[in-house]
Backbone bond lengths (Angstrom), bond angles and torsions (degrees), N, CA, C in turn:
res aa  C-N    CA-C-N  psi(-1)  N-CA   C-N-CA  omega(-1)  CA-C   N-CA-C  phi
1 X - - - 1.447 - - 1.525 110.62 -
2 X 1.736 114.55 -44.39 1.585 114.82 -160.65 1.893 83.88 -77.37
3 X 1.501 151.46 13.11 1.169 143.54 -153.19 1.317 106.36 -130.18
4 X 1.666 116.45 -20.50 0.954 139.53 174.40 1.749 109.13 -90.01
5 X 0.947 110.39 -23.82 1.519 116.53 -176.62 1.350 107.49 -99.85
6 X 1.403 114.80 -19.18 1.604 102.79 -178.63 1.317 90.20 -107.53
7 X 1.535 148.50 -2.62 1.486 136.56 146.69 1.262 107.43 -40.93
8 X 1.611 121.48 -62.31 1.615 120.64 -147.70 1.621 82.48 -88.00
9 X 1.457 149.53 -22.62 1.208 139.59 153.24 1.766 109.71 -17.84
10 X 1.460 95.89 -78.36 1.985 124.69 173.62 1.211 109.40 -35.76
11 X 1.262 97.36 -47.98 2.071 103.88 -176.00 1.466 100.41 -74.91
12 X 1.321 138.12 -44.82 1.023 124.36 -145.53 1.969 94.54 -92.79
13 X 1.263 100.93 -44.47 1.552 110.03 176.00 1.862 114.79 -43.72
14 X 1.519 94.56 -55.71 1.534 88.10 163.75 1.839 132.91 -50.41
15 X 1.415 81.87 -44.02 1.715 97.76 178.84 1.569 119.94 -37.00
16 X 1.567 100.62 -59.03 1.340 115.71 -175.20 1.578 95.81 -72.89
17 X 1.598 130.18 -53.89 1.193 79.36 179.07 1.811 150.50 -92.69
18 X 1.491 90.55 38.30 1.564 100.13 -168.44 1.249 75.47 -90.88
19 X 1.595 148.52 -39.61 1.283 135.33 -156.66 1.576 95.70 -87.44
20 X 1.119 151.10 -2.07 1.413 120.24 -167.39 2.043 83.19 -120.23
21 X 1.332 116.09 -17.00 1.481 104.38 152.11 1.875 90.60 76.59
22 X 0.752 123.62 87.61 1.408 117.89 -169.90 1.504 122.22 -8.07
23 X 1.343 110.82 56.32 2.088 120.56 175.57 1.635 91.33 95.61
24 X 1.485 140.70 -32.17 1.223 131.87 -163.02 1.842 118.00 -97.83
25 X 1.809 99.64 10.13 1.902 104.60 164.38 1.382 104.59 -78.07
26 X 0.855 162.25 -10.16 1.398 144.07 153.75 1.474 108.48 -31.77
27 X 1.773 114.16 -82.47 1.219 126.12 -151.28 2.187 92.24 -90.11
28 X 1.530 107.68 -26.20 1.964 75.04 176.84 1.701 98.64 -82.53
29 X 0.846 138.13 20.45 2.096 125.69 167.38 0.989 93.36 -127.23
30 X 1.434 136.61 1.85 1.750 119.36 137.73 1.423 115.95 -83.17
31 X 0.764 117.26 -17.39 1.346 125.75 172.43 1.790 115.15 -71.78
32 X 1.298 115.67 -58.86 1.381 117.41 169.55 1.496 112.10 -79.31
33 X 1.695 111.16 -10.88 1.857 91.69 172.39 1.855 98.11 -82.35
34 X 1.088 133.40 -32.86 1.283 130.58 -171.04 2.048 100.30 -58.56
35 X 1.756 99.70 -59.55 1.278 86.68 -167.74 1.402 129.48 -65.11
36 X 1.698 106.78 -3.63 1.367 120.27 166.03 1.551 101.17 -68.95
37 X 1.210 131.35 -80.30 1.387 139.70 -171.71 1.757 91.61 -27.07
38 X 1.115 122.86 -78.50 1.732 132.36 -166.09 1.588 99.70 -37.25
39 X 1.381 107.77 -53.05 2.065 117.91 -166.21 1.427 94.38 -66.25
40 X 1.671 124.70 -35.16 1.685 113.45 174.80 1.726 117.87 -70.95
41 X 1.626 98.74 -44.88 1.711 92.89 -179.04 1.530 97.89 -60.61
42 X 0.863 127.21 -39.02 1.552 120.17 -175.20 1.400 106.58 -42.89
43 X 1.379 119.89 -80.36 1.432 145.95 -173.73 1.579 110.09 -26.75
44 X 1.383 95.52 -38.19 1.888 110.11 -163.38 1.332 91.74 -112.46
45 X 1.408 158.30 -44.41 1.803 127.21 144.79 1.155 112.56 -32.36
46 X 1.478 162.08 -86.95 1.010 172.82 143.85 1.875 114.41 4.82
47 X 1.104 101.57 -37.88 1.511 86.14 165.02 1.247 111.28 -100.36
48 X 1.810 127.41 -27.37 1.494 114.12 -179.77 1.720 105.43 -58.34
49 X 1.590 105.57 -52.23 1.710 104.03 168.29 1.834 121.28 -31.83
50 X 1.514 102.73 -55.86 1.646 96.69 164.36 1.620 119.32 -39.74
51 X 0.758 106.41 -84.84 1.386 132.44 170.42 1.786 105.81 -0.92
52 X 1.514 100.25 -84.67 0.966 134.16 152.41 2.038 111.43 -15.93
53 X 1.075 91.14 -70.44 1.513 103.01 -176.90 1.823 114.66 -66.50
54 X 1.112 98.87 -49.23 1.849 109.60 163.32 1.700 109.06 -55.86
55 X 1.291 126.99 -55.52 1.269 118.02 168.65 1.539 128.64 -31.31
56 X 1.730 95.11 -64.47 1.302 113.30 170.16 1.765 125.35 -47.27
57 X 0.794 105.79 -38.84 1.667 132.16 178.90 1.511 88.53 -80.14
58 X 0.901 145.13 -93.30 1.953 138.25 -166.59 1.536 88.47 -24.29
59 X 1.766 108.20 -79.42 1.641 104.35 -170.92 1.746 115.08 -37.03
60 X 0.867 102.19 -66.10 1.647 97.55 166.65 1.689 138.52 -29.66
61 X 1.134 89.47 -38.97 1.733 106.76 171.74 1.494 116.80 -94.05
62 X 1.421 95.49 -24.04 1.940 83.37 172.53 2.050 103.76 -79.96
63 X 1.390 98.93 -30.88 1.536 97.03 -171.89 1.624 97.49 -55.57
64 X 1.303 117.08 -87.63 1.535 127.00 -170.64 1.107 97.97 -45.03
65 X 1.631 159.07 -6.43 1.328 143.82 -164.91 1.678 101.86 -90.72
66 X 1.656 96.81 -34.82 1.877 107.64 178.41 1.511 98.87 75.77
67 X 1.593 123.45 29.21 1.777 119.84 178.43 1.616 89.77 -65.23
68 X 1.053 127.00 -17.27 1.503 113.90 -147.75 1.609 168.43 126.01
69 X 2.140 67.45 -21.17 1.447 109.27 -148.26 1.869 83.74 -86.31
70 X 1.462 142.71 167.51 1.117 147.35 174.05 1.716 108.51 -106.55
71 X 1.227 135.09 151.24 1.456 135.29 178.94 1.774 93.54 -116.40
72 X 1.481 114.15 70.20 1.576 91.99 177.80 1.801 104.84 -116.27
């Protein structure tokens, strides 16, 4: 048991320090949390714009199609 506890000790000791990166994890996982944040606003402009653009295009095709339908 006490061999098992000072394993996940080892594991966990390493852990932290792969995260603090020798003094420089602060600023590189600010660095990849920002460029995450940037790669999402991206993702979500870009599809509301889809979106957006497909709408526009339906309205467009019912006008010139003459079904009937009104664009007001």
């Amino acid at each position: 048991m006490a061999e098992a506890l000072s394993s996940i000790g080892y594991k966990l000791s390493h852990f932290s320090e792969f995260m603090a990166m020798g003094g420089y994890g602060f600023y590189v996982w600010s660095c990849y949390g920002l460029g995450l944040v940037v790669l999402a606003a991206l993702v979500m402009y870009y599809r509301r714009r889809l979106r957006q653009a497909l709408r526009d295009q339906v309205l467009r095709d019912q006008v010139t199609s003459g079904d009937g339908t009104t664009c007001a």
